[in-house]
C-alpha positions as CSV (number, residue, x, y, z in Angstrom):
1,X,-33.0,27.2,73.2
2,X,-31.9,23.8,73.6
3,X,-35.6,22.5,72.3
4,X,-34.7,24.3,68.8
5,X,-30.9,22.9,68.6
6,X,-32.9,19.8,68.8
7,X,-35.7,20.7,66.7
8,X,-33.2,21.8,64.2
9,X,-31.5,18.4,64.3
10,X,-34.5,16.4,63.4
11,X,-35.1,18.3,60.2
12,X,-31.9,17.8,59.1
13,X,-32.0,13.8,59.6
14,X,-35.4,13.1,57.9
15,X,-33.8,15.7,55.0
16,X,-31.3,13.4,54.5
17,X,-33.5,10.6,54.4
18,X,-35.3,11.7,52.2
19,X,-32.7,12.7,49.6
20,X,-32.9,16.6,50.3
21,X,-29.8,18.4,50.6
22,X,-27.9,21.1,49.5
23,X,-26.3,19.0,46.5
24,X,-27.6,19.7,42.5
25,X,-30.8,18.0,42.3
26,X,-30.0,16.0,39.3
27,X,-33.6,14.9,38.2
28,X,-35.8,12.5,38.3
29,X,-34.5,10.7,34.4
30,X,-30.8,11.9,34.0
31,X,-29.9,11.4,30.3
32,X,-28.1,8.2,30.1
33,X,-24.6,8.4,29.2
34,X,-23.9,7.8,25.6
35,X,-23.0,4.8,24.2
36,X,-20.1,5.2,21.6
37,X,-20.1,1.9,19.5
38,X,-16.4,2.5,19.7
39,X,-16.5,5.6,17.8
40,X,-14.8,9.0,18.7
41,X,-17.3,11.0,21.0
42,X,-18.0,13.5,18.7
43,X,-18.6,11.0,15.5
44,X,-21.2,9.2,17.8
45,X,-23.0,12.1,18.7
46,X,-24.0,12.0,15.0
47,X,-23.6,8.6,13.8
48,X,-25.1,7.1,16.6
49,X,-27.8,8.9,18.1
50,X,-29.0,10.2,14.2
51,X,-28.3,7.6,12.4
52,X,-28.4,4.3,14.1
53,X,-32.0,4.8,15.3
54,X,-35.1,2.6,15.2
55,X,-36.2,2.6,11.8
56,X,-32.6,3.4,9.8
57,X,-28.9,1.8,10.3
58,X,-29.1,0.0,13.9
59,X,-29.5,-4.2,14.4
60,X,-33.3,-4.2,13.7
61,X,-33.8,-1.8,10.8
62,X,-30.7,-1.8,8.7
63,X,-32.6,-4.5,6.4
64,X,-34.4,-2.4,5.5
65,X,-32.0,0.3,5.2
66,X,-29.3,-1.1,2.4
67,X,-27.9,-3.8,5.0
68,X,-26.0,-0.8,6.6
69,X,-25.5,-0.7,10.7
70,X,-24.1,2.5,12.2
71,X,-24.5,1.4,15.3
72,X,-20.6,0.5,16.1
73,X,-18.0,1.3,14.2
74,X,-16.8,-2.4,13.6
75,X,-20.5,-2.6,12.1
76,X,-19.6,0.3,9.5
77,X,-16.4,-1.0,7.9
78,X,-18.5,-4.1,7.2
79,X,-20.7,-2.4,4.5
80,X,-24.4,-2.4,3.0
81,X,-25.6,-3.6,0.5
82,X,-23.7,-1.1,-2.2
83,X,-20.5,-1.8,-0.5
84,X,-18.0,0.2,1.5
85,X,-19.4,3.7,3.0
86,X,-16.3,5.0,4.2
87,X,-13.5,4.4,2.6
88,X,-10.5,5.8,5.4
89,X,-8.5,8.6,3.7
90,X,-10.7,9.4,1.0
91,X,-13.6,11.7,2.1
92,X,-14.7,12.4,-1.4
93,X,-15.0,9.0,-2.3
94,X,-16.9,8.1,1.0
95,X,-20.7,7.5,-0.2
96,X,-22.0,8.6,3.1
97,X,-20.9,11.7,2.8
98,X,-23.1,11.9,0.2
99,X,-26.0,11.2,1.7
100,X,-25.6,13.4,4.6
101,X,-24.6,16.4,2.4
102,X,-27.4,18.9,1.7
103,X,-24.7,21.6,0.2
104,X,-23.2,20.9,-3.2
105,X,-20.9,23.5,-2.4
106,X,-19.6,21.1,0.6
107,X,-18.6,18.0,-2.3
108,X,-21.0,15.6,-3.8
109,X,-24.7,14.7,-3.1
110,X,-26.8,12.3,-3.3
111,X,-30.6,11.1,-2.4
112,X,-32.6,10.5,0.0
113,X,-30.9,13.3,2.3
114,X,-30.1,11.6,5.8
115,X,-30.8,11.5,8.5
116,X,-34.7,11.2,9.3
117,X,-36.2,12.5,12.0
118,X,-37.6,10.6,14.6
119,X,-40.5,9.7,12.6
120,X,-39.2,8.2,9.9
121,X,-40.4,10.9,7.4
122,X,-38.7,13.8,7.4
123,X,-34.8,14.5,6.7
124,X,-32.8,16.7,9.5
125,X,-29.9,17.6,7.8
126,X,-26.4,17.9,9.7
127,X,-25.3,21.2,10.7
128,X,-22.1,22.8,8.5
129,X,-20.1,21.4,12.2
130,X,-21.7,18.1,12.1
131,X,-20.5,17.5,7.9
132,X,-16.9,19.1,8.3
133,X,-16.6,16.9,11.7
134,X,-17.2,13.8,10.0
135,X,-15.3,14.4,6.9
136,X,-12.1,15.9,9.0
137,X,-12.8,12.7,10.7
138,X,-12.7,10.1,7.6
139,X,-9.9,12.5,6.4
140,X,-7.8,11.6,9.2
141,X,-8.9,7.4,8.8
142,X,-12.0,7.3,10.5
143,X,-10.1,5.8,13.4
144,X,-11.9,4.1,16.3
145,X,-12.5,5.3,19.7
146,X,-8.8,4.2,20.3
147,X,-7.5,5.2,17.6
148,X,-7.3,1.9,15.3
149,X,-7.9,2.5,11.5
150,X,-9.9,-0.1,9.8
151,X,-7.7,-2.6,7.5
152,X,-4.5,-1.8,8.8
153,X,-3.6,-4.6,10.4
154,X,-0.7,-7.7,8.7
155,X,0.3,-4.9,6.0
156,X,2.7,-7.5,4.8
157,X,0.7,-10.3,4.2
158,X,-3.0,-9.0,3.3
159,X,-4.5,-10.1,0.8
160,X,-5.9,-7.5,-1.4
161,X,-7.6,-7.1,-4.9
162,X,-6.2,-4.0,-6.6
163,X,-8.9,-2.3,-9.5
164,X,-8.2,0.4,-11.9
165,X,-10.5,3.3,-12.1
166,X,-10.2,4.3,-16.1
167,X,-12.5,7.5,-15.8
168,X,-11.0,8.7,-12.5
169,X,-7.7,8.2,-12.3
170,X,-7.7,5.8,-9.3
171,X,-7.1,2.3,-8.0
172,X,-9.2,1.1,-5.9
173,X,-7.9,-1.2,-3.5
174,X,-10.3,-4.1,-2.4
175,X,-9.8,-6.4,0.6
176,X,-10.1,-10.0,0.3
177,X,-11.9,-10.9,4.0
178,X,-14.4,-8.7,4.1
179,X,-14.9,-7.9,0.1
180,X,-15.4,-3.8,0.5
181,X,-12.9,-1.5,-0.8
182,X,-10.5,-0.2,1.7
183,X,-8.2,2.1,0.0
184,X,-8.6,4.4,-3.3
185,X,-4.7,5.1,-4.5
186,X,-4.5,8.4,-6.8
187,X,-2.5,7.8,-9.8
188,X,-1.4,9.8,-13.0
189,X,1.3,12.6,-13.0
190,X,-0.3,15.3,-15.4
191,X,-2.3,18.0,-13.5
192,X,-5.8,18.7,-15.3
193,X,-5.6,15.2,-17.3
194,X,-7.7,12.4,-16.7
195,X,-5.0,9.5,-18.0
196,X,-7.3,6.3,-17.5
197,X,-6.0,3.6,-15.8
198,X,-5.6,1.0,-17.6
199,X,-3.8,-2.1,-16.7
200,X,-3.0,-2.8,-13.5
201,X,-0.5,-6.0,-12.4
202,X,1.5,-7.4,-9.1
203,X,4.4,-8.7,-9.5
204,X,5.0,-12.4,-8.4
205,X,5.8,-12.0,-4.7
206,X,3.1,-9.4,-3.4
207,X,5.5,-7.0,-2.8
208,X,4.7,-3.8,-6.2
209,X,1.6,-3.8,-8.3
210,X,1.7,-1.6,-11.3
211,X,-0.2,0.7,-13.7
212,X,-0.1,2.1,-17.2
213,X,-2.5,4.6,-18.5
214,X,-3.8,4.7,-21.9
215,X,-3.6,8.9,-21.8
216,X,-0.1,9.1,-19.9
217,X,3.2,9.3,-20.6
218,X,4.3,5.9,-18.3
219,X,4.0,3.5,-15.5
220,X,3.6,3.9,-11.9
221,X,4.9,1.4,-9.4
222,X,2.7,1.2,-6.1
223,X,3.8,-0.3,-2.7
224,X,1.1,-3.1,-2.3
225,X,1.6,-2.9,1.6
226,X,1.2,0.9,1.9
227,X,-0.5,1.0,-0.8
228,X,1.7,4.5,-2.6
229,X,2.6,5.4,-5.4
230,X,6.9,4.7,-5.0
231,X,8.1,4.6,-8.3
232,X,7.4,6.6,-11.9
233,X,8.8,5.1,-14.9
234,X,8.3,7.7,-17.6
235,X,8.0,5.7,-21.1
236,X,6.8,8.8,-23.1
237,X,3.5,9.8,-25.0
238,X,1.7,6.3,-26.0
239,X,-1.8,4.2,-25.3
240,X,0.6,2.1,-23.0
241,X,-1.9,-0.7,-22.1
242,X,-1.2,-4.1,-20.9
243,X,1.5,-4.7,-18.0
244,X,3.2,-8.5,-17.8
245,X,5.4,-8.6,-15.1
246,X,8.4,-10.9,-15.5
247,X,8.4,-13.8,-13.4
248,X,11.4,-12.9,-11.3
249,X,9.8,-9.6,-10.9
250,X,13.3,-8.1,-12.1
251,X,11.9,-6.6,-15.5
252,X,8.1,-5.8,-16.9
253,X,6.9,-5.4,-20.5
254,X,4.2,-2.8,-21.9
255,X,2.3,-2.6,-25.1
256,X,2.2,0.7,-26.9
257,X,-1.4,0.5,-28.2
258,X,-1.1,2.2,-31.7
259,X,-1.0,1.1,-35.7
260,X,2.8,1.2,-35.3
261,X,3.1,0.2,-32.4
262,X,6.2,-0.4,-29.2
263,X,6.9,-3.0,-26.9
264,X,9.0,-1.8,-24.2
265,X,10.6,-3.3,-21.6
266,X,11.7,-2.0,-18.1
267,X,13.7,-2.4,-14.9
268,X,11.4,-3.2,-12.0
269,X,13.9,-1.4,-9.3
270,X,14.8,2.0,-11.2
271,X,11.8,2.1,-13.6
272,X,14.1,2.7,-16.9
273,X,13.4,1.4,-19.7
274,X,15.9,-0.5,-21.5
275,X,16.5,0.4,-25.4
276,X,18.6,-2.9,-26.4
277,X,15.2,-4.7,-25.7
278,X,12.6,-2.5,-27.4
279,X,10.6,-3.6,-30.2
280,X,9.5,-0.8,-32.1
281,X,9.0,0.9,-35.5
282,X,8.5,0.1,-39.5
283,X,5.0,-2.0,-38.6
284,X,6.6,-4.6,-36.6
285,X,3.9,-4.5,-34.1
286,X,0.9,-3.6,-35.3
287,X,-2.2,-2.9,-32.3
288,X,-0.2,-4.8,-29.5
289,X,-2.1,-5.4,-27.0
290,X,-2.3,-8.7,-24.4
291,X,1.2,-10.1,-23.6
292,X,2.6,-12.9,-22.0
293,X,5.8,-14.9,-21.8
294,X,7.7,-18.0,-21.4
295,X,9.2,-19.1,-17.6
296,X,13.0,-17.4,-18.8
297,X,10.8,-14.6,-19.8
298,X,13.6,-14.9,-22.8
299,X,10.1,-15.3,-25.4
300,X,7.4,-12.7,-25.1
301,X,4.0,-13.6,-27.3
302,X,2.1,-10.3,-28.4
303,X,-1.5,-10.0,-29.3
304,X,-2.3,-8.0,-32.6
305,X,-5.4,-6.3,-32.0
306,X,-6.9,-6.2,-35.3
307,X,-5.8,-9.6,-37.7
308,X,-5.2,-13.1,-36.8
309,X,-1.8,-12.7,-35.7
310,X,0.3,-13.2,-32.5
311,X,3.7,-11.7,-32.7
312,X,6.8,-14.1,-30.7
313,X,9.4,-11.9,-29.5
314,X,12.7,-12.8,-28.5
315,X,14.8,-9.7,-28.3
316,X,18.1,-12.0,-26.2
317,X,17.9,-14.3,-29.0
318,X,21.8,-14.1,-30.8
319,X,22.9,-13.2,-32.6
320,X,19.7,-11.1,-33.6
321,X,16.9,-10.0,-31.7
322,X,13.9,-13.0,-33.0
323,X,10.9,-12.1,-34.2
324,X,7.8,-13.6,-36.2
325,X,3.9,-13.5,-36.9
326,X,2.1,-16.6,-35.3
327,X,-1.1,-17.6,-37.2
328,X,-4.0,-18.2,-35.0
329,X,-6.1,-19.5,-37.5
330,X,-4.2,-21.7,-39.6
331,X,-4.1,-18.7,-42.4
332,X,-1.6,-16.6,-43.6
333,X,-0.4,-14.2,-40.9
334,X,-2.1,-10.7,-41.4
335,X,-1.9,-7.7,-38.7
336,X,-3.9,-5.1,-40.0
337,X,-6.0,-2.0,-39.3
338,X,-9.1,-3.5,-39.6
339,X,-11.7,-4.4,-37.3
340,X,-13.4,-6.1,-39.4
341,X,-15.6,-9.3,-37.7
342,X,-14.5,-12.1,-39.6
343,X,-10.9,-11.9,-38.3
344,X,-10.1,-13.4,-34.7
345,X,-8.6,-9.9,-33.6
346,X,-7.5,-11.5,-30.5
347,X,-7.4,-9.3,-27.5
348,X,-6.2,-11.1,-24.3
349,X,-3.4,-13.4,-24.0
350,X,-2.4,-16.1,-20.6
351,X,-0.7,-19.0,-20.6
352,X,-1.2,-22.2,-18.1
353,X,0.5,-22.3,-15.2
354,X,2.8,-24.9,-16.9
355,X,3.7,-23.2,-19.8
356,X,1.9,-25.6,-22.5
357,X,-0.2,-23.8,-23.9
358,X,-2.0,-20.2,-24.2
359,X,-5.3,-18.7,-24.7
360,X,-6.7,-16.5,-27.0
361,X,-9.8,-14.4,-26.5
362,X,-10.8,-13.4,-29.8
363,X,-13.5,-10.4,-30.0
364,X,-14.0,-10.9,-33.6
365,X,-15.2,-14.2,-34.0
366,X,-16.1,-14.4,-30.1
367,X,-14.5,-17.6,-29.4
368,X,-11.3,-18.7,-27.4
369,X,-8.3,-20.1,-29.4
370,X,-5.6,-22.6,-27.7
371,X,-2.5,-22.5,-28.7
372,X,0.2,-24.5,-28.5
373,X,3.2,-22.8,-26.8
374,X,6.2,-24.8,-28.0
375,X,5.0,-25.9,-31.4
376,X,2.5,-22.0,-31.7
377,X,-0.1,-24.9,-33.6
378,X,-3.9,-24.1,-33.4
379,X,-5.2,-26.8,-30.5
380,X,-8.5,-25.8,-30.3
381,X,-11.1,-23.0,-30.5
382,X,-13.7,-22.6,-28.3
383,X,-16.9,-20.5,-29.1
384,X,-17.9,-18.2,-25.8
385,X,-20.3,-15.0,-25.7
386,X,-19.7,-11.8,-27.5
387,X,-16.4,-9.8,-27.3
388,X,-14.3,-11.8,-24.7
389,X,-12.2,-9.8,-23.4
390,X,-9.7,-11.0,-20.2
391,X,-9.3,-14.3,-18.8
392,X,-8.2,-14.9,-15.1
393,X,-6.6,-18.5,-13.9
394,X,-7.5,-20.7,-10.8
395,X,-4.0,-22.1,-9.5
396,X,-6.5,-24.4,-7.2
397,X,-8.4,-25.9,-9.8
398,X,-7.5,-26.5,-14.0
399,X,-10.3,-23.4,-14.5
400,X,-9.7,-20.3,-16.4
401,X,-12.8,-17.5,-17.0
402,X,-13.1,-15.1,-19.4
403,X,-15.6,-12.0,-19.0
404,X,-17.4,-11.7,-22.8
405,X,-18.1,-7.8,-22.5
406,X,-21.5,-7.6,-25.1
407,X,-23.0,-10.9,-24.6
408,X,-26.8,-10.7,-24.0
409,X,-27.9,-14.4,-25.4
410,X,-29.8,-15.7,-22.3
411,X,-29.1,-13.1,-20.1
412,X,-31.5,-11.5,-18.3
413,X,-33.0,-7.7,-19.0
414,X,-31.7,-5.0,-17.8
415,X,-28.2,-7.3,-18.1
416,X,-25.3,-7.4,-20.4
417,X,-22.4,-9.7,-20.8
418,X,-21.4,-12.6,-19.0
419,X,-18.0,-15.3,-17.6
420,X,-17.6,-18.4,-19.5
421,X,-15.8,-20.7,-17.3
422,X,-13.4,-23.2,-19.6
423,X,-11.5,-26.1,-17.9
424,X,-8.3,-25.4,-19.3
425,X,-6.9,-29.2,-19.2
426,X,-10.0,-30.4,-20.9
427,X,-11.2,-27.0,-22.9
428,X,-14.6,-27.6,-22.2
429,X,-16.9,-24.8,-20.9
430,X,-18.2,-26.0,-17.4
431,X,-20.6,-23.5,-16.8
432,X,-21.8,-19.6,-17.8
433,X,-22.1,-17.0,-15.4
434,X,-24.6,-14.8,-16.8
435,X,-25.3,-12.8,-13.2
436,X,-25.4,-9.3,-12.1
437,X,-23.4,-7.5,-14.8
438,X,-23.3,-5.0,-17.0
439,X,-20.3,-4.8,-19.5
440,X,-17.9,-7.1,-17.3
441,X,-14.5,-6.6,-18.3
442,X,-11.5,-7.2,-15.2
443,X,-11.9,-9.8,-13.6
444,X,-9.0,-12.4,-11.0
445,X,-9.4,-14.9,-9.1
446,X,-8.3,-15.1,-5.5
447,X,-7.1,-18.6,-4.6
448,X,-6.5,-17.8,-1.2
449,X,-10.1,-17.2,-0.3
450,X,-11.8,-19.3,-2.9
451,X,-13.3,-16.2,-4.4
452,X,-13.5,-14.5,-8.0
453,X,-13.7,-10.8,-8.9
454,X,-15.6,-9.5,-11.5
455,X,-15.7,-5.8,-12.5
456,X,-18.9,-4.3,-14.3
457,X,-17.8,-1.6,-16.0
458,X,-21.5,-0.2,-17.0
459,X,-20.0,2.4,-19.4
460,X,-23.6,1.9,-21.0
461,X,-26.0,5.0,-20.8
462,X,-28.4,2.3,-21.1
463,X,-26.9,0.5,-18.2
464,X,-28.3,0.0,-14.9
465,X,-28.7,3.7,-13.1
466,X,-25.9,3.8,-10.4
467,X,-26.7,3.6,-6.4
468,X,-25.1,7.4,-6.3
469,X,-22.8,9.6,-8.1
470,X,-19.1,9.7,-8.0
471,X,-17.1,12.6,-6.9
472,X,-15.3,12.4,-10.3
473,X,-18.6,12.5,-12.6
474,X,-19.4,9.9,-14.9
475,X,-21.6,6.4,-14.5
476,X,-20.3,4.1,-11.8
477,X,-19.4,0.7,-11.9
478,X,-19.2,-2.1,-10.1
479,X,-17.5,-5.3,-9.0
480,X,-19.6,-8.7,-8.1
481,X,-17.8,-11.6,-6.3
482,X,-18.8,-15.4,-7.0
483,X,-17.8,-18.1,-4.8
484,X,-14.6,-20.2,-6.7
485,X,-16.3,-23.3,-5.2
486,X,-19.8,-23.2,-6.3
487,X,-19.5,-20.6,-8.9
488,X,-22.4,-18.8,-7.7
489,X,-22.3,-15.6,-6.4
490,X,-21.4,-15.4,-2.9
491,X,-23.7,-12.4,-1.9
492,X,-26.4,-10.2,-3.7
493,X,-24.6,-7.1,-3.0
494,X,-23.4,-4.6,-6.3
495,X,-19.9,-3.3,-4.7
496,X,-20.7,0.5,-6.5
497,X,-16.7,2.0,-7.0
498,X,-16.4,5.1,-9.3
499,X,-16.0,5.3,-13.1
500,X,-15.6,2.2,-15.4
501,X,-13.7,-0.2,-13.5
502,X,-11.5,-2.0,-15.8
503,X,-8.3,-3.8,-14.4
504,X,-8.3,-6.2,-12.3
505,X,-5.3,-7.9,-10.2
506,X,-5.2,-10.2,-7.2
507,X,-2.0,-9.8,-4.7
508,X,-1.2,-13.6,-4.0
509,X,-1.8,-15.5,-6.4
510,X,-1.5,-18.5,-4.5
511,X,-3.2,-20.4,-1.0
């Protein structure tokens, strides 16, 4: 008996020794614990292990895969080569959710279906779970492992590059580090009405931006650090189209686009309009469209669409309300209804940041005119591309650029349009930016950064074919950023957003 107890022993010991026991044997290659990137669990089961794989969107293959890394999730708010993928909040508006969406019943498609398999050839599309767990997820911010939302951080002071949507109804809201739209904001009030964004301005201090709509009956004041809708000013039916912001940001102004035409003015903090200073009826502004003002803001200067005329508008003047036609071309004054190309038809108005003077772009005789503000004398006129159409100002350096819409003289196929860049001390054209665009219309420049913004609206159906479809139908645009130092373009990347991209407007306009 006592030569089995020790028999007995012995096989237990060498057991042990050689890993035997009673224990779960738990194979010879456990499956190695999965590495997050710092996304939610259940986002990096998908994102991670079938997305970021050899071949498609990890470190060594996302060259060759749009520039876009899914392998972490700091890695996906920085973007590919068509700009932002997610866009926190706004799932429908979230291109990779197009591409991972085999179900047009689920939202909006697009090709090629993703992801591969692991040879590289043939899609695997995500399971119903898999889609509805990463859109609940971008729903809900796409927040980190811990929680963090991307872009969220210094509220208050970020600088930001807000763009109106015209055929969607949205402003999209760009950040100035990293260049990729972080935000959408939905705008418009009328249910079943697409009421095109149109102009979209901050005011002075960073603090509101606003929006009128060329279909709508007003203009929306948005919180530019939450980046909300917080205010409604309702103006009534009209094409209400440029927004100039007073520069105490107490009161704004709005053109009434029409051949009889309103200027009305408004209170920044309740959004009323106030009668005693509105300019309308019996043709006394006919097309008004671009405005800007003098430093009391007492003088507003009016564009006339169609004509050679700007109208100067003083309604504090006593003991009458001023008002008169500026020539812009040393003939008699004429606003008409016209659009005929032998007038100036000037569009877009801005003065320099010292008041002097103000600029003209005319779209029917496709030059700039510079006007003196204190005298309203012709100083100059500078010839630029076909239809120019805004101007944006460097606070940095004495440069202004104006996006000419139609230009194609020297511009590469497949192209249309281009920025003339004018010293606006010296009026001389320094250079022409004749890059990737397509019917370039908003465009600011962000001081802070050293960068400039310009929006392609590619309303063309001969333009360029877009990257993917938009979840609000229509031909996507884009945006283009060009170094304010070098005036080249400070990546090759074609930031796709949604449907004609029109109105551009940086936060701070200064370092």
């Amino acid at each position: 008996m006592r030569n089995i107890i020790v028999i007995l022993c012995m096989v237990l010991f060498y057991m042990q020794m050689w890993g035997c026991s009673c224990k779960k044997d738990p194979g010879v290659n456990p499956e190695p614990p999965l590495e997050t990137g710092g996304f939610p669990t259940d986002i990096a089961k998908i994102l991670v292990t079938k997305c970021a794989t050899s071949g498609c969107h990890n470190d060594a293959s996302s060259v060759n895969a749009a520039g876009l890394r899914l392998d972490t999730w700091t890695h996906l708010f920085e973007g590919g080569a068509n700009g932002a993928e997610v866009i926190p909040y706004s799932p429908e508006f979230s291109p990779l959710l197009y591409f991972v969406n085999t179900d047009p019943n689920r939202g909006t498609t697009a090709s090629p279906t993703m992801p591969f398999d692991a040879t590289g050839s043939n899609p695997t599309p995500l399971s119903d779970e898999e889609y509805n767990t990463l859109k609940q997820w971008i729903a809900e911010g796409a927040p980190d492992v811990n929680g963090n939302i991307a872009f969220t951080a210094n509220a208050d002071t970020r600088q930001k590059i807000y763009l109106s949507q015209q055929g969607c109804d949205l402003i999209a809201v760009i950040d100035a580090e990293s260049n990729l739209v972080m935000r959408y904001i939905k705008v418009g009030t009328l249910a079943g009405t697409t009421e095109s964004p149109h102009c979209v301005r901050f005011d002075n201090a960073g603090k509101y931006a606003y929006v009128s709509f060329l279909n709508g009956t007003g203009i929306q004041k948005m919180d530019a650090s939450l980046d909300n809708i917080v205010n409604t000013g309702t103006l009534g039916t009209g094409s209400w189209n440029i927004v100039f912001v007073a520069p105490n940001d107490t009161m704004l102004v709005t053109s009434d686009w029409a051949d009889n035409g309103r200027v009305l003015y408004a209170n920044t903090n309740t959004m009323n309009t106030v009668p005693e200073l509105t300019g309308s009826g019996a043709g006394l502004f006919v097309w008004p469209h671009g405005i800007a003002s003098d430093a009391a803001f007492d003088t507003c200067f009016i564009t006339g669409q169609y004509g050679n005329v700007v109208f100067r508008w003083a309604p504090k003047a006593s003991p009458f309300p001023s008002y008169r036609k500026i020539s812009i071309d040393g003939k008699p004054p004429v606003a008409t209804n016209n659009t005929d190309k032998t007038s100036p038809n000037p569009h877009e108005i801005m003065m320099t940041p010292d008041r002097s003077k103000y600029f003209l772009t005319c779209e029917g005789t496709n030059e700039v005119r510079v006007m003196n503000a204190h005298t309203d004398e012709v100083m100059d006129a500078i010839p630029v591309g076909a239809v120019p159409q805004e101007i944006a100002m460097s606070y940095t350096k004495p440069l202004m650029f104006v996006t000419c819409m139609e230009d194609v003289d020297g511009v590469p196929a497949g192209r249309k349009g281009s920025v003339y860049v004018i010293n606006y001390n010296t009026h001389v054209v320094e250079k022409v930016l004749k890059g990737d665009f397509y019917q370039p219309h908003g465009i600011t420049v962000d001081d802070r950064y050293g960068k400039i913004y310009i929006a392609s609206t590619n309303s063309n159906p001969d333009g360029p074919a877009p990257h993917h479809a938009t979840a609000c139908g229509g031909r996507a645009g884009w945006y283009s950023v060009y170094s304010l130092n070098t005036l080249e373009p400070l990546n090759s990347r074609r930031y796709q957003v949604t449907v004609m991209p029109y109105s551009a407007d940086v936060r701070f306009k200064t370092p």
